[in-house]
N, C-alpha and C positions, 0 to 999 in steps of 0.2 A: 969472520964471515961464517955465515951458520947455514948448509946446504939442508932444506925439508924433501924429501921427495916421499911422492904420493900425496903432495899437498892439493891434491882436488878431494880427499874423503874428507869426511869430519872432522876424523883427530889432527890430520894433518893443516886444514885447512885454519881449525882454531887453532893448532900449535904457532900458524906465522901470524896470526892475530895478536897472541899473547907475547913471542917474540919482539913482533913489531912495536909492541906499546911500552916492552920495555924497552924499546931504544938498539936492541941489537939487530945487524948488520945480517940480514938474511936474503936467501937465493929458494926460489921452488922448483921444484921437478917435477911432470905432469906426466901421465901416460898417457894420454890421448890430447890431440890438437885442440878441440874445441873447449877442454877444460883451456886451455892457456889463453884460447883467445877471446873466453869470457873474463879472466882474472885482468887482462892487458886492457881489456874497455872499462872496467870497471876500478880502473886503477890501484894496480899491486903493493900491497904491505911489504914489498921486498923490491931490492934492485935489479933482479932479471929471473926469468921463467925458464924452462926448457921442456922441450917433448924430445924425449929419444926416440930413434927409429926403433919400433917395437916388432918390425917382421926383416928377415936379411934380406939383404940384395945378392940379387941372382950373380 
């Protein structure tokens, strides 16, 4: 399993394309919501996405 994060830029984004084509077993990590929940409708080169909480809780 190969974790990409910051896979909404460029490099990232072609990094799980190229992963993906070759056949390996990859995860993305997103910093903002809307990147994730463009990659999930447009169905992900990988088996799961994530967005971290990027501001703390009170």
């Amino acid at each position: 399993m190969i974790l990409v994060t910051g896979a909404g830029g460029a490099v990232g984004s072609a990094l799980l394309e190229t992963l993906h084509a070759a056949g390996h077993s990859v995860r993305a990590a997103y910093h903002a919501q809307r990147d994730v929940d463009r990659v999930v409708a447009a169905g992900p080169p990988c088996s799961s996405v994530a967005c971290p909480r990027t501001t703390p809780t009170p």
